[in-house]
N, C-alpha and C positions, 0 to 999 in steps of 0.2 A: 815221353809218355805216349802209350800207346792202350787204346779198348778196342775187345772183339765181342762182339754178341753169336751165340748158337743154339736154335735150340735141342734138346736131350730129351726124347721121349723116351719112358719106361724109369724113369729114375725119380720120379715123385706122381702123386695122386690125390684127388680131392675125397677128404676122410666125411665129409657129409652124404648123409644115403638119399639129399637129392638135389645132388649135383654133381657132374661128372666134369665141370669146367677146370683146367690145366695152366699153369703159369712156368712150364716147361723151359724158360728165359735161362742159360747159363752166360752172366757178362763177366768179362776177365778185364782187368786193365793192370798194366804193367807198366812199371817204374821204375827207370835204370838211370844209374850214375853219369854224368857227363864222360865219364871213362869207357859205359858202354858196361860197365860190370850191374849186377841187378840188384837194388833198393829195395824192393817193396812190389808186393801184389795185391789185389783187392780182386776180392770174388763174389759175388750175389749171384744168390739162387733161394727158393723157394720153397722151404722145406722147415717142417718144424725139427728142431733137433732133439727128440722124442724117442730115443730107440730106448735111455732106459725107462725102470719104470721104477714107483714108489719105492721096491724095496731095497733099490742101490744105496747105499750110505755112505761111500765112498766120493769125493769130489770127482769129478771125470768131464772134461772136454767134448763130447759127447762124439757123435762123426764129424764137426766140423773140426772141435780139436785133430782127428785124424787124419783130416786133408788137410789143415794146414801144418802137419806134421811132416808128411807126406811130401807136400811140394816142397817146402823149407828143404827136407833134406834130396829132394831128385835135380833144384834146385840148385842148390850150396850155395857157397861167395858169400854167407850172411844174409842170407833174403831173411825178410820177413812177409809174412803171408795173411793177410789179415780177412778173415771170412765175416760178412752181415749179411744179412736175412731181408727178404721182399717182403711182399703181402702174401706174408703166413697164413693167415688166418684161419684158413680152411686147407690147407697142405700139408701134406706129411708122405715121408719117403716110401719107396719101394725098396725093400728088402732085397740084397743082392741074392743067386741062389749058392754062392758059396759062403754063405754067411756066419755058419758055425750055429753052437748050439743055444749060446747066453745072450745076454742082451749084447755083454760088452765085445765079445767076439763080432756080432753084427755090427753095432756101429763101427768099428773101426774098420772091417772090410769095405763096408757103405764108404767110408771117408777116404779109407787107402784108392781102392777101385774110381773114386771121383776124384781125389787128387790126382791121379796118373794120368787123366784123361785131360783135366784142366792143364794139366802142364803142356801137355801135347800141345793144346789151343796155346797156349802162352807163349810157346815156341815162335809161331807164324806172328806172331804181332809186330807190323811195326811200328816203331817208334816215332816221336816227332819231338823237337824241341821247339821252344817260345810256343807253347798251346794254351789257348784261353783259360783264364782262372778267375774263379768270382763266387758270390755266396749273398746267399738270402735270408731271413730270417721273418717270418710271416706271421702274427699272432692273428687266432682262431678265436673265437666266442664260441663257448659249447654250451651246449642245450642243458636244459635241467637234470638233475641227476635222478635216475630211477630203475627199478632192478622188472627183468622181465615176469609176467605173469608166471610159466612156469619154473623159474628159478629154482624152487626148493625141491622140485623133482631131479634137478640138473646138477649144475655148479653149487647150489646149496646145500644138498646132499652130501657132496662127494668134500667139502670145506667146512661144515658142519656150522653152515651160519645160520641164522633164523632174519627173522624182519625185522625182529627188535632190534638186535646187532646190526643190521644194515642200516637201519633207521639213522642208528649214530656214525655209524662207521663213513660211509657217503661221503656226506659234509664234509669230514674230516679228509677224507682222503681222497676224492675226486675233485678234480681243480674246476674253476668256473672258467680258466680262458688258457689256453695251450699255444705249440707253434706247431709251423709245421718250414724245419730249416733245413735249405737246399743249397749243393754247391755242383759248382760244375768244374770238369777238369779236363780241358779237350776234347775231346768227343764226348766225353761220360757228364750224366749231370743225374745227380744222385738227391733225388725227391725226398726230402724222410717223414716220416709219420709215426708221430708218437703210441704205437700201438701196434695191435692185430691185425689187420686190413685183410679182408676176402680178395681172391683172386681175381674174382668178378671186377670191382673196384677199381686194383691194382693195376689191370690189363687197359682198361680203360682211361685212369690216370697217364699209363705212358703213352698209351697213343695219341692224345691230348698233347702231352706236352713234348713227344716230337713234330707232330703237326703246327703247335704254336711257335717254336722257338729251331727247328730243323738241327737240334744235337742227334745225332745219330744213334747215341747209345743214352736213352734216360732208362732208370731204375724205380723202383721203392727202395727207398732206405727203411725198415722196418724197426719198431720200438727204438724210435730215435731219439735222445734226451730224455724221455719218461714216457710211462706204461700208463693210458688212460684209460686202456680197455679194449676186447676187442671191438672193431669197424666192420660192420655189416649193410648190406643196401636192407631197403625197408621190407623187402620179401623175406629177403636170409632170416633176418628177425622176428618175422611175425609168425614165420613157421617153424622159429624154437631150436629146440636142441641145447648139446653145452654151448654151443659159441654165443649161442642170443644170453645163454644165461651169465655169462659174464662181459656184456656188454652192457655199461651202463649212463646211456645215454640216451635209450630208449630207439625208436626206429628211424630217427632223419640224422644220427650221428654220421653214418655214409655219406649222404648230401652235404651235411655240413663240413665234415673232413675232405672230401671233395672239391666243395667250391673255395675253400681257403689256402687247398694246395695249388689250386692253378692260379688265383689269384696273386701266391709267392712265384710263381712259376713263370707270369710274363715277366717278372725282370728280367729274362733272357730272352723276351721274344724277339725276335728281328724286326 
């Protein structure tokens, strides 16, 4: 088992009009059989997978379907390739410029074009056997449930909720205590967070938690076990947009998601 970090500028962007911050992170780790022939890949990057749009009706993999389409077959021997998502929250892809005309023409170039490259990186990795293995599982207290002031200009609008419906809905469907479970695999230790998480956050969580615990490659695990909503720091939120309006936990959900990941996270401190 082997992980490499790089990062990839121009292949994602911060879709908020004020914020130009980047989680540009591409991590690979690679999984090969005692034979030396190749298992399994895991890829995290940062990118909503967003290319189509409402009126696709069709199931479709979107571009991460494409890259790990892509690597599987550049690949072969049976790999599997299994792509998850960072602190999305506020990210979303740059469009290749050979990308075609439809949506689904773009994502799949977006995913062909970034599995080629991933593989590249996947090549140089080396391997190592008997590498640390271990996992955490951290239960969260979240804050009361509540929907942003301008909600019904935002996310309300575009879902077609009202307050009344939210009034009942809430309760029902946002939990009062979540986790946040993390595992480590050799170098890689893969943070998850049941949600959205800004970039902001996210960059700041890994730096945290290579500094506490010296894994060389930590992640966000992104919408990990369940969707709580998106995670915003208390500025992101106060000055709105869709992400504050489907954030429902009001403005210290960021702090709170924060301090209950790092608290799962010394369990590997040194």
């Amino acid at each position: 088992i082997g992980t490499a970090s790089r990062h990839i500028p121009g292949w994602n962007r911060n879709r908020r009009a004020d914020s130009t911050l980047v989680d540009d992170e591409l991590t690979i780790t690679r999984i090969d059989r005692l034979d030396g022939k190749p298992l399994a890949v895991l890829v995290n990057f940062s990118a909503h997978p967003t290319m189509m749009s409402e009126k696709e009706m069709l199931f479709s993999g979107g571009w991460p379907g494409a890259l790990q389409r892509t690597m599987e077959a550049a690949i072969g021997e049976g790999v599997t390739v299994m792509y998850y998502n960072g602190a999305q929250g506020d990210q979303t892809t740059i469009g290749r410029p050979s990308g075609g005309d439809s949506n689904w023409e773009r994502a799949a170039q977006y995913g062909l074009e970034l599995g080629l490259l991933t593989v590249g990186e996947w090549k140089a990795i080396e391997t190592r056997r008997d590498v640390a293995f271990d996992f955490h599982l951290q239960p969260i207290d979240l804050p009361e449930t509540s929907w942003h002031p301008d909600f019904m200009s935002t996310g309300g609008a575009e879902y077609g909720l009202t307050e009344e419906i939210l009034t009942e809905l809430l309760p029902r469907m946002q939990p009062a205590q979540t986790t946040s479970g993390s595992v480590r695999l050799g170098d890689l230790l893969i943070i998850g967070i049941p949600g959205e998480m800004s970039a902001e956050l996210g960059l700041n969580l890994k730096a945290k938690a290579k500094e506490m615990t010296g894994i060389a490659h930590p992640v966000i695990g992104g919408l990990a076990n369940e969707w709580i909503s998106y995670i915003l720091t208390a500025e992101a939120y106060r000055t709105g947009r869709y992400e504050a309006s489907v954030s429902f936990y009001g403005e210290t959900l960021g702090e709170t998601m924060t301090t209950g990941a790092i608290q799962g996270i010394e369990t590997y401190a040194q």
